[in-house]
C-alpha positions, 0 to 999 in steps of 0.5 A: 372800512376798517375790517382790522386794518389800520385807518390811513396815517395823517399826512406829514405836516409840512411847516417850511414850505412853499405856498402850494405845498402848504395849502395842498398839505394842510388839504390832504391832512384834513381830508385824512382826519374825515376819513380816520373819523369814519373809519372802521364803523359799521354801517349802523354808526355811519348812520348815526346822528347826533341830534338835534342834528341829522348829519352822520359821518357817511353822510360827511364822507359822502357830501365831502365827496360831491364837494371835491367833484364839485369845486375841483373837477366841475368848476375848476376843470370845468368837466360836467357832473358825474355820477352819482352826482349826475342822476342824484334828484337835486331839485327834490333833495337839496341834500341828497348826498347827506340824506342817501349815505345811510343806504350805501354800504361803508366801503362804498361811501370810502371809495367814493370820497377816494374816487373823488380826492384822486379826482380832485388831485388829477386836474390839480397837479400842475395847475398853478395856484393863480389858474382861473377855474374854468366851469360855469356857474359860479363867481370866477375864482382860482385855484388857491380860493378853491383850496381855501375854501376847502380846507375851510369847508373841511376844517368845518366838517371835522369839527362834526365829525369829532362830535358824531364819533366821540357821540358814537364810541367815545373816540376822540382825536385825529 
């Protein structure tokens, strides 16, 4: 993504806030900072590691993505797997989203993590925070543990993320 366009802005921090705003707002901001950082590469810099490590900025996007429809749309909302999530071969690639995001064209990894946030928004607009998730497999939890996680998870990747882009072109930043 990119093709001179301006990466998206980073949401407005909201530091008087209810708990839901904050939590949602703190989420949004970080999956903004993902994006920003794989923003404007070409498919050969998505594909960069920096080693020892395999982990690339598409494959982020991409595992970030498969993390939303996870935790929000099948656990929380309890839907079932979709695609690409649905046919991925997980049993032989534990990492298949990590190891396949080099095959796949920037734009294509862009819509898919936006495909899955708008998801993600949808069945969470007017949850409550205390709601139950209701898809199997997992330990019970509601929705607030989820958004903690994920920003948890989130705060977790951008931190690769700083690494592989700075690695990359020398950006640095949010």
């Amino acid at each position: 993504m990119g093709d001179g366009v301006d990466p998206p802005e980073l949401p407005e921090e909201q530091r008087v806030a209810d708990e839901r705003t904050t939590l949602l707002s703190m989420l949004d901001f970080y999956r903004t900072v993902l994006v920003r950082k794989a923003w404007g590469l070409t498919p050969e810099q998505l594909a960069t590691p920096l080693p020892p490590s395999d982990l690339t900025l598409g494959g982020l996007l991409l595992h970030m993505a498969a993390v939303e429809d996870g935790w929000f749309h099948r656990h929380f909302a309890g839907g079932g797997l979709i695609e690409p999530w649905a046919s991925a071969p997980w049993d032989a690639q534990p990492d298949w989203e990590l190891e396949v995001a080099q095959e796949w064209a920037p734009a294509e990894l862009h819509a898919q993590f936006q495909a899955s946030v708008a998801r993600s928004r949808a069945v969470t607009a007017d949850a409550s925070l205390d709601q139950m998730a209701v898809g199997e497999g997992r330990d019970p939890c509601n929705l607030r543990w989820i958004v903690v996680h994920l920003i948890e998870e989130y705060a977790r990747h951008c931190g690769h993320a700083d690494l592989l882009r700075q690695a990359i072109d020398g950006a640095t930043g949010d």
